[in-house]
C-alpha positions as CSV (number, residue, x, y, z in Angstrom):
1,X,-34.0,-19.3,-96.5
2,X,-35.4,-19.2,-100.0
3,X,-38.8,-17.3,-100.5
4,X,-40.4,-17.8,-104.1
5,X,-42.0,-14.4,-104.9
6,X,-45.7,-14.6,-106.7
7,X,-45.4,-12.6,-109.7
8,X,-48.7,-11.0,-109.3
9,X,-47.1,-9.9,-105.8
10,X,-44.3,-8.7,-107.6
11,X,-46.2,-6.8,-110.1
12,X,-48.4,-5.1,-107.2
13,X,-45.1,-4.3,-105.6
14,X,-44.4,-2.5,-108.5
15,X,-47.3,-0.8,-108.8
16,X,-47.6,0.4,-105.3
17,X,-44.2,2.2,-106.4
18,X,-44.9,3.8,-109.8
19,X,-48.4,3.4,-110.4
20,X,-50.4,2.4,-113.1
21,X,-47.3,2.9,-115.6
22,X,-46.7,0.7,-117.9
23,X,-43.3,-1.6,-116.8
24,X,-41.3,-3.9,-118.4
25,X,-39.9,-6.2,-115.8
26,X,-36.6,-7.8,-116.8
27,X,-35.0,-10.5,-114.7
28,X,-31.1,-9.5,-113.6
29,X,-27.8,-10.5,-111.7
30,X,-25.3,-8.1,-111.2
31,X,-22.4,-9.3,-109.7
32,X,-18.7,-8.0,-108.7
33,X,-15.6,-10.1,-108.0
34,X,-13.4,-8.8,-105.6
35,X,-9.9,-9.8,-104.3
36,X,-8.8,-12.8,-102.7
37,X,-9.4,-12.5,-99.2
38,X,-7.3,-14.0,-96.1
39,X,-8.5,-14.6,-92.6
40,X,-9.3,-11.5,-90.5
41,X,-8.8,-10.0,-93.8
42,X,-11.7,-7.4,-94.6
43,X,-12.4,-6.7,-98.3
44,X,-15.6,-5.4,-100.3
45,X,-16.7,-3.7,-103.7
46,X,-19.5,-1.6,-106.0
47,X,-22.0,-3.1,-107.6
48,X,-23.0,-0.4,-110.4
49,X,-27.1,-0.5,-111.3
50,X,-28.2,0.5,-114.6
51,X,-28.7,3.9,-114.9
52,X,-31.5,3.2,-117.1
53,X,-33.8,0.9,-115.0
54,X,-34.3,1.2,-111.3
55,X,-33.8,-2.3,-109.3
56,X,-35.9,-4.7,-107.4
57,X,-33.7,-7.1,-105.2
58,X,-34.7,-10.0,-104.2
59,X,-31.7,-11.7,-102.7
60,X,-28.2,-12.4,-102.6
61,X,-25.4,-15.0,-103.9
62,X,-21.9,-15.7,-102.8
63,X,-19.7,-18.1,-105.0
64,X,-15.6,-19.2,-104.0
65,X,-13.5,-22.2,-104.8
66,X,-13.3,-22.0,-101.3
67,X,-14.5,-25.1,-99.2
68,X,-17.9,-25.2,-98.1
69,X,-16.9,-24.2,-94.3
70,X,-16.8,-20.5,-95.8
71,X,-17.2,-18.2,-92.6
72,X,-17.3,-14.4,-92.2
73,X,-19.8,-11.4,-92.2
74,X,-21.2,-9.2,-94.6
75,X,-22.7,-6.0,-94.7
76,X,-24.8,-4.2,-98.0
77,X,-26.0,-0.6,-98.5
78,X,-28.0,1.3,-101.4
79,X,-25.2,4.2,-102.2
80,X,-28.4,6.5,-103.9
81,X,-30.4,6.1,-100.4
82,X,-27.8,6.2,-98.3
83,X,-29.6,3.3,-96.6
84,X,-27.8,0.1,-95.3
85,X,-29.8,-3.2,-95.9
86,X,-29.1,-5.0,-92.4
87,X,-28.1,-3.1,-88.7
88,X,-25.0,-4.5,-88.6
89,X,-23.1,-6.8,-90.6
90,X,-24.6,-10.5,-90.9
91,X,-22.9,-14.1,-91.0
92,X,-22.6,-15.3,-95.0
93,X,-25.4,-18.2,-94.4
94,X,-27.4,-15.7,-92.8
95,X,-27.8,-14.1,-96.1
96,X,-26.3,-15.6,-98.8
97,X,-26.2,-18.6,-101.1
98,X,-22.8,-20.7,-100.8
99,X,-22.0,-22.8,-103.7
100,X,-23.3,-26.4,-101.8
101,X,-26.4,-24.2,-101.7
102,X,-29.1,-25.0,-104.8
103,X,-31.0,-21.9,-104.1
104,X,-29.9,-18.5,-103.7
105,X,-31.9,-16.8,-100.3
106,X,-34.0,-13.9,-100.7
107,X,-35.1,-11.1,-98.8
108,X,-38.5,-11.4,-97.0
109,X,-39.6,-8.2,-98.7
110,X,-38.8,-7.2,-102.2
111,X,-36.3,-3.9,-101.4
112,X,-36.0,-1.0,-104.6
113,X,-32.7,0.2,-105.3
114,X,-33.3,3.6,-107.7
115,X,-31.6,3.4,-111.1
116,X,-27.9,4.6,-112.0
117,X,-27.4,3.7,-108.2
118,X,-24.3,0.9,-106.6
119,X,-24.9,-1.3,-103.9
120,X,-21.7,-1.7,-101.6
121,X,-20.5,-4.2,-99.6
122,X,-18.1,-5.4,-97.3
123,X,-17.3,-8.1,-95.4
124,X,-14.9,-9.8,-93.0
125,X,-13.3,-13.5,-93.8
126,X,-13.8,-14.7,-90.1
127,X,-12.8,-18.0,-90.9
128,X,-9.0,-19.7,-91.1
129,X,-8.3,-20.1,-94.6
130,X,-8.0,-17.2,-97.1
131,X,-11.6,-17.2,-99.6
132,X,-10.4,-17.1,-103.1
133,X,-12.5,-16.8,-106.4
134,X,-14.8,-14.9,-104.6
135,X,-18.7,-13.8,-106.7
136,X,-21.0,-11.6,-105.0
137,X,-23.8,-11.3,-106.5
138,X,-27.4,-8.9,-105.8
139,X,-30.3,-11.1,-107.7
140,X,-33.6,-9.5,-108.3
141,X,-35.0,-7.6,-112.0
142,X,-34.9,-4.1,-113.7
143,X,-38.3,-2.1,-114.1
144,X,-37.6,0.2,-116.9
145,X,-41.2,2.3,-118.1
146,X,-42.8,2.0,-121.4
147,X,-43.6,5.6,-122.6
Protein backbone atom coordinates (compact mmCIF):
# COMPACT_ATOMS: atom_id res chain seq x y z
CA UNK A 1 0.00 0.00 0.00
CA UNK A 2 1.22 3.38 -1.03
CA UNK A 3 0.05 6.42 1.21
CA UNK A 4 1.00 9.98 -0.33
CA UNK A 5 1.82 12.12 2.74
CA UNK A 6 0.40 15.96 2.52
CA UNK A 7 3.28 18.08 3.18
CA UNK A 8 1.37 20.41 5.42
CA UNK A 9 0.78 17.03 7.41
CA UNK A 10 4.26 16.46 7.29
CA UNK A 11 5.27 19.74 8.42
CA UNK A 12 2.68 19.60 11.43
CA UNK A 13 4.24 16.18 12.19
CA UNK A 14 7.28 17.96 12.56
CA UNK A 15 6.16 20.45 14.56
CA UNK A 16 4.28 18.42 16.97
CA UNK A 17 7.98 17.02 17.56
CA UNK A 18 10.30 20.06 17.87
CA UNK A 19 8.16 22.95 17.93
CA UNK A 20 8.05 26.11 16.35
CA UNK A 21 11.88 25.57 15.24
CA UNK A 22 12.81 26.50 12.29
CA UNK A 23 13.52 22.95 9.96
CA UNK A 24 14.88 22.31 6.89
CA UNK A 25 13.28 19.22 5.58
CA UNK A 26 15.48 17.34 3.05
CA UNK A 27 14.21 14.34 1.11
CA UNK A 28 16.45 10.91 1.73
CA UNK A 29 17.13 7.11 0.99
CA UNK A 30 19.50 5.33 2.86
CA UNK A 31 20.05 2.06 1.79
CA UNK A 32 22.35 -1.11 2.64
CA UNK A 33 23.21 -4.03 0.41
CA UNK A 34 23.66 -7.11 2.09
CA UNK A 35 24.87 -10.65 0.95
CA UNK A 36 23.34 -12.95 -1.32
CA UNK A 37 20.98 -14.86 0.44
CA UNK A 38 19.73 -18.70 -0.17
CA UNK A 39 16.58 -20.27 0.87
CA UNK A 40 15.96 -20.78 4.67
CA UNK A 41 18.97 -18.62 4.67
CA UNK A 42 18.56 -15.70 7.20
CA UNK A 43 20.74 -12.51 6.59
CA UNK A 44 20.28 -8.70 7.67
CA UNK A 45 22.31 -5.34 8.04
CA UNK A 46 22.74 -1.47 9.60
CA UNK A 47 21.47 1.21 8.07
CA UNK A 48 23.64 4.25 9.64
CA UNK A 49 21.40 7.68 9.99
CA UNK A 50 23.15 10.92 9.84
CA UNK A 51 24.33 12.00 12.86
CA UNK A 52 23.57 15.39 11.96
CA UNK A 53 19.74 15.28 11.13
CA UNK A 54 17.24 13.08 12.88
CA UNK A 55 14.95 10.93 10.36
CA UNK A 56 11.42 10.80 9.38
CA UNK A 57 10.55 7.37 7.64
CA UNK A 58 8.09 7.05 5.61
CA UNK A 59 8.44 3.66 4.05
CA UNK A 60 10.48 0.96 2.82
CA UNK A 61 12.06 -0.56 -0.59
CA UNK A 62 13.45 -3.92 -1.47
CA UNK A 63 15.38 -4.33 -4.89
CA UNK A 64 16.98 -8.08 -6.28
CA UNK A 65 17.68 -9.44 -9.66
CA UNK A 66 15.75 -11.93 -8.22
CA UNK A 67 12.38 -12.91 -10.04
CA UNK A 68 9.34 -11.32 -9.05
CA UNK A 69 8.12 -14.49 -6.90
CA UNK A 70 10.59 -12.97 -4.08
CA UNK A 71 9.31 -14.61 -0.71
CA UNK A 72 10.50 -14.25 2.90
CA UNK A 73 10.01 -12.02 6.10
CA UNK A 74 11.50 -9.10 7.38
CA UNK A 75 11.82 -7.46 10.52
CA UNK A 76 13.20 -3.54 11.27
CA UNK A 77 14.13 -1.79 14.66
CA UNK A 78 15.39 1.91 15.56
CA UNK A 79 18.91 0.84 17.39
CA UNK A 80 18.77 4.55 19.44
CA UNK A 81 15.09 3.63 20.78
CA UNK A 82 15.56 0.31 21.17
CA UNK A 83 12.12 0.06 19.55
CA UNK A 84 11.26 -2.60 16.81
CA UNK A 85 8.93 -1.22 13.99
CA UNK A 86 6.54 -4.38 13.55
CA UNK A 87 5.65 -7.34 16.46
CA UNK A 88 7.05 -9.81 14.70
CA UNK A 89 8.67 -10.16 11.47
CA UNK A 90 6.37 -9.37 8.31
CA UNK A 91 6.09 -11.00 4.66
CA UNK A 92 8.29 -8.65 2.00
CA UNK A 93 4.92 -7.44 0.17
CA UNK A 94 3.57 -6.82 3.39
CA UNK A 95 5.95 -4.04 3.68
CA UNK A 96 8.14 -3.46 1.00
CA UNK A 97 8.38 -2.35 -2.62
CA UNK A 98 9.59 -5.34 -5.03
CA UNK A 99 11.11 -4.22 -8.22
CA UNK A 100 7.53 -5.07 -10.50
CA UNK A 101 6.32 -2.59 -7.88
CA UNK A 102 6.15 1.31 -9.32
CA UNK A 103 5.64 2.61 -5.82
CA UNK A 104 7.54 2.08 -2.80
CA UNK A 105 4.78 1.39 0.36
CA UNK A 106 4.80 3.61 3.24
CA UNK A 107 3.99 3.49 6.72
CA UNK A 108 0.48 4.64 7.79
CA UNK A 109 2.09 6.97 10.28
CA UNK A 110 5.18 8.95 9.66
CA UNK A 111 7.73 7.09 12.45
CA UNK A 112 11.08 9.48 13.85
CA UNK A 113 14.22 7.80 13.97
CA UNK A 114 16.72 10.28 16.30
CA UNK A 115 19.82 11.37 14.49
CA UNK A 116 23.34 9.52 14.46
CA UNK A 117 20.96 6.39 15.02
CA UNK A 118 20.95 2.78 12.56
CA UNK A 119 17.91 1.00 11.71
CA UNK A 120 18.54 -2.95 11.62
CA UNK A 121 17.12 -5.51 9.89
CA UNK A 122 16.78 -8.94 9.25
CA UNK A 123 15.07 -11.19 7.36
CA UNK A 124 14.42 -14.79 6.29
CA UNK A 125 14.52 -15.94 2.30
CA UNK A 126 11.42 -18.24 2.79
CA UNK A 127 11.29 -18.89 -0.78
CA UNK A 128 13.22 -21.74 -3.04
CA UNK A 129 15.71 -19.86 -4.85
CA UNK A 130 18.67 -17.99 -3.32
CA UNK A 131 17.76 -13.66 -3.51
CA UNK A 132 20.83 -12.12 -5.10
CA UNK A 133 21.59 -8.33 -5.70
CA UNK A 134 19.61 -7.66 -2.79
CA UNK A 135 18.80 -3.28 -1.85
CA UNK A 136 17.09 -2.43 1.20
CA UNK A 137 16.22 0.57 1.43
CA UNK A 138 14.36 3.00 4.56
CA UNK A 139 12.72 6.16 2.38
CA UNK A 140 11.55 9.05 4.27
CA UNK A 141 13.69 12.90 4.84
CA UNK A 142 16.21 14.42 7.30
CA UNK A 143 15.01 17.43 9.66
CA UNK A 144 18.11 19.26 10.44
CA UNK A 145 17.35 22.87 12.64
CA UNK A 146 18.12 26.24 11.35
CA UNK A 147 19.78 28.14 14.30
Amino acid sequence: MFTQYNPDALRAYCRSIYGDKRLLLTPQIYSDRPSDTLPSGVNGGNIQITQNADFILLGFALVTSTDDDVFGTIMFSDSGSGEQFMSRAVVFANCMTVQSTALQNSLHWPRFIGGNSSVTYSFTNNGIAAIEDIYVSIIGFNVREYA
